[in-house]
N, C-alpha and C positions, 0 to 999 in steps of 0.2 A: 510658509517658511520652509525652506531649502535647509536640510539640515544634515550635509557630508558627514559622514565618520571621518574621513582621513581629515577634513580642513578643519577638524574641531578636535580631533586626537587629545586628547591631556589636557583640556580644558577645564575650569572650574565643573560643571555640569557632569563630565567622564570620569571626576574624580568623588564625588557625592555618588553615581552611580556603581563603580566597579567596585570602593569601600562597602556600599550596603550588599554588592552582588556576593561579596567575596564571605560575608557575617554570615548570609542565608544561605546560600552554598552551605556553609560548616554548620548551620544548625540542622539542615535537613539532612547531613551526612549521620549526623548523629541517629536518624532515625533506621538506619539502613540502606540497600542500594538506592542512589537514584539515577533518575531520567531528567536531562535538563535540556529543555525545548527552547533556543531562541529564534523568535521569527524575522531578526534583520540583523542577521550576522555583523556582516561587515569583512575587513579584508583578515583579524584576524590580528594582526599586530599591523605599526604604521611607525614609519620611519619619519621621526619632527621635523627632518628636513626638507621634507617634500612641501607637500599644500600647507600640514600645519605651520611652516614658518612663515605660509606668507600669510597667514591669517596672524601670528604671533600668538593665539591665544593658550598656546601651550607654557610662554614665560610666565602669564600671569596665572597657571594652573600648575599642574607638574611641576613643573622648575622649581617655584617658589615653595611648594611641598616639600620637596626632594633637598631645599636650603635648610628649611626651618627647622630648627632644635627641639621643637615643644610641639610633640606628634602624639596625641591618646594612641591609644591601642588598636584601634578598628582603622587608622590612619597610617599607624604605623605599618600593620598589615597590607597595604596597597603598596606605598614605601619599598617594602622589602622585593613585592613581588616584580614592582619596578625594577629595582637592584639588579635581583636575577636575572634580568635581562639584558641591564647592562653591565656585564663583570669588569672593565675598565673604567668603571663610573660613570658620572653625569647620567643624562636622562635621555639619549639620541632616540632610542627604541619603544614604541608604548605599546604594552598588550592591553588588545579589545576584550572584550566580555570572551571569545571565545578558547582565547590562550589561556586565560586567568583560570577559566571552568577547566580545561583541558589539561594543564599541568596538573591538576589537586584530584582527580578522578582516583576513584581504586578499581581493580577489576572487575568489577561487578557493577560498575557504575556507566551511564554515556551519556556521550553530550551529542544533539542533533542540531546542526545550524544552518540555517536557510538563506540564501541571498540570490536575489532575481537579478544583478546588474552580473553578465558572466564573465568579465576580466575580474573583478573583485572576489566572485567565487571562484577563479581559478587562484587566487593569492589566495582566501580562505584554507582552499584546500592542501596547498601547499604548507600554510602556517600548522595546518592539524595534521599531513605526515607523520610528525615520528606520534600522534599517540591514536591507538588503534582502538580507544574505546570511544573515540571522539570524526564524528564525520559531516564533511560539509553539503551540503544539497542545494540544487538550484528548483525557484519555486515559488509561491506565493507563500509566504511565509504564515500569513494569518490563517488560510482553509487547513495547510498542512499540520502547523500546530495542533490545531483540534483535532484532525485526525490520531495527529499521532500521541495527545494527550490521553487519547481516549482508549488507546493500546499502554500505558504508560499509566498503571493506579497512583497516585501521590507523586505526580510530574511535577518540577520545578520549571515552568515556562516564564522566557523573560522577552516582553516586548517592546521593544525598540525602534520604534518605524525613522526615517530621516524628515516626516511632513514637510515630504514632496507633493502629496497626492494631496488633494480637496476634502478625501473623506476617511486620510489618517485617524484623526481622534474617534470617527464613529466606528471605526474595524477595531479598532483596538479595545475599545469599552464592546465593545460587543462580542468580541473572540476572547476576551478577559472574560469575562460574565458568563460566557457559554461553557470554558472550561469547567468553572468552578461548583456550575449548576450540573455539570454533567460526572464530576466528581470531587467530593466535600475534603476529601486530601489533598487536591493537588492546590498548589501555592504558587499565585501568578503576581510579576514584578512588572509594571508598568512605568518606562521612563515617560517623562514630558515634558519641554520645556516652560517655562512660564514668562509670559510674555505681557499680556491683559488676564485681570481675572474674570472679565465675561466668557471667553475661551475657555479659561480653565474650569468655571464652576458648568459650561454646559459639557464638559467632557464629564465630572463628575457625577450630573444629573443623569448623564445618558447611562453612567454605570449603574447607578442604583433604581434607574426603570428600567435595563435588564437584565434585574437580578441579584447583584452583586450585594453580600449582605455583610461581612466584615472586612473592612477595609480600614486599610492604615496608610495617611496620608501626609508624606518626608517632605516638607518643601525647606530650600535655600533662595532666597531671596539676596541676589545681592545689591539690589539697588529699588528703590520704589518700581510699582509697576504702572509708570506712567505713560511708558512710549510702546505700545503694541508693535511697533516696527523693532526694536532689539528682542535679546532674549536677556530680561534682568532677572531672570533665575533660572529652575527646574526641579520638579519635583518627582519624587517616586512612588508611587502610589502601588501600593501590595494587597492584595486580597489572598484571606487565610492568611495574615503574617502568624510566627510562631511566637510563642510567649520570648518576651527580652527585647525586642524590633524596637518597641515605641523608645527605650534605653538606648539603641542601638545606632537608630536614627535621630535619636538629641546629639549625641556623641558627633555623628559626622555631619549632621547640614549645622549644630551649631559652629565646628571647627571652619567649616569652609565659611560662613557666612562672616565671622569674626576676624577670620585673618584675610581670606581674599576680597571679601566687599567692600562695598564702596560706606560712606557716611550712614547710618538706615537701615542698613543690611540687615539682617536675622535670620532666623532657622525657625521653623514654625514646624512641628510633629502634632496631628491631633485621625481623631478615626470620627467615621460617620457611622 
């Protein structure tokens, strides 16, 4: 599964994703500075007129968000940060995980993002300009993470692959698990689409043979998962979540699952 940032920009899945990023973000801020490692950037913000229009999947995400009247709080919070970026309304502009992290930084705080395709990290780098606590990198984002998690005590790393590659879900369960075994504060955010759940439960498996020992597991389902060829949800999967997550994550995969899914649809939050 080929899975663009820009042709999927504001989609139901980036919006279950950037709500929980944005909660955890503000609860780890609460503990003092941090360090927030993502290992697939992206460009950084995306303009819905490009790929994602022709993909449309931003009407039935974002748009539809940015209409609806009856917004919790953890929903509302994306919402706004939307807004902010676009001050003339509607929803043209969407910031990526890196914009979202980078505007909310204090100064004691950075954001390190990695992206291997290098016209997108030259638009990365460009979107993190005006903030100086925040910088883009080209790189393999999985080896680099670790290292620089491992420089970084109680990092907030969030990984994000696009599974393009064959052995996305094994790097990722395995550079997730290796952080957390290598330090018990730091708090790793794993997106994933869900497609089948034989994929999914051996990406799980592979997490907790290595290693991975409290884990808290967001899924939005919006449709049965009968056709391996779509993507009928995504989940977030966090190890180290901090106390409130499992609250935090009913809140937003029930809201998206409710109002954008199909007949079926639901929010499922449980830990292994």
């Amino acid at each position: 599964m080929n899975y663009r940032h820009s042709f999927h920009a504001g989609n139901f899945a980036d919006l279950v994703k950037h709500a929980l990023v944005l909660w955890l973000l503000d609860r780890r801020m609460g503990d003092g500075p941090v360090t927030v490692i993502d290992t697939h950037a992206g460009a950084g913000v995306y303009d819905l007129s490009g790929d994602a229009a022709r993909s449309r999947e931003a009407e039935a995400g974002i748009l539809r968000l940015m209409a609806s009247g009856d917004r919790p709080p953890l929903i509302e919070a994306l919402a706004g940060a939307v807004a902010g970026l676009n001050p003339h309304g509607g929803a043209n502009l969407y910031p990526g995980s890196p914009l979202l992290v980078a505007q909310r930084l204090r100064r004691d705080d950075r954001y390190i993002g990695f992206e291997l395709n290098p016209p997108v990290l030259d638009l990365l780098v460009q979107a993190l300009a005006p903030f100086p606590q925040a910088t883009g990198r080209g790189g393999d984002g999985y080896d680099q993470a670790r290292a620089e998690a491992a420089r970084a005590p109680g990092a907030f790393v969030l990984i994000d692959p696009p599974f393009e590659r064959p052995d996305d879900y094994l790097r990722a369960a395995d550079t997730a698990a290796a952080i957390v075994r290598g330090d018990a504060r730091a708090m790793v955010a794993i997106w994933t689409p869900l497609k089948d759940l034989e994929t999914f439960d051996g990406f799980l498996r592979r997490l907790d043979e290595a290693g991975a020992k409290r884990v808290l597991v967001a899924e939005a389902r919006l449709r049965p998962l009968t056709n391996p060829m779509k993507m009928n949800g995504c989940a977030m999967v966090i190890l180290n979540p901090p106390a409130g997550a499992e609250a935090a994550a009913v809140e937003v995969c029930g809201w998206v699952a409710d109002t954008l899914g199909d007949t079926g649809a639901k929010g499922e939050v449980w830990t292994t």
